[in-house]
C-alpha positions in Angstrom: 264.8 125.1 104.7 262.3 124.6 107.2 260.0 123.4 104.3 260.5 126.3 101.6 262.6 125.8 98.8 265.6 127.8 99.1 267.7 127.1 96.2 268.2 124.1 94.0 271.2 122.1 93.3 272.0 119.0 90.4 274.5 116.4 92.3 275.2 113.0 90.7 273.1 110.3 92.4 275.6 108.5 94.2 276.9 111.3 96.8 277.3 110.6 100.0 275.3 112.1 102.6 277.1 114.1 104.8 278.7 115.6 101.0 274.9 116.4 99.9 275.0 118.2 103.3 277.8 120.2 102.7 276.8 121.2 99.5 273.0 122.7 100.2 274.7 124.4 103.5 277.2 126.2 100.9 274.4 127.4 98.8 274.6 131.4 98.3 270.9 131.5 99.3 270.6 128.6 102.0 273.7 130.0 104.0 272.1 134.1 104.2 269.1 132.0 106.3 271.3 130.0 108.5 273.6 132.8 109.7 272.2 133.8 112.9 269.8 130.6 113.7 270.4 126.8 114.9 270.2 124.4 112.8 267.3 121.5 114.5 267.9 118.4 112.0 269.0 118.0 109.0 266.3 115.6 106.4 268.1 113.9 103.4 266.5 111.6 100.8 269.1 111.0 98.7 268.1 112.3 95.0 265.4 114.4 96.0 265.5 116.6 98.8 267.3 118.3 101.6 265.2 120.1 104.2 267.4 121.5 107.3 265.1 123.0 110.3 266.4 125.7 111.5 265.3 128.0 114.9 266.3 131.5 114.8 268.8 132.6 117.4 
């Protein structure tokens, strides 16, 4: 999130996208940082990261 690590998941390689997504939102950690701000873009590279910008409110 906005370049710091938040939390980690392990997902099988071939996951779709938008179900990587939904997964790293859903993240205990993640989800306390995104309350309250608006989420910019959403960065996926499928087996290695997921980096959502994020503009507090």
């Amino acid at each position: 999130m906005n370049g710091k690590v938040r939390d980690r998941i392990e997902i099988a390689e071939d996951t779709p996208k938008d179900e990587i997504l939904a997964l790293a939102k859903s993240a205990e950690n993640v989800g306390k940082h995104l309350e309250g701000a608006e989420l910019v873009k959403e960065i996926v590279v499928p087996g290695k990261l997921v980096n959502l910008v994020v503009k507090p409110a």
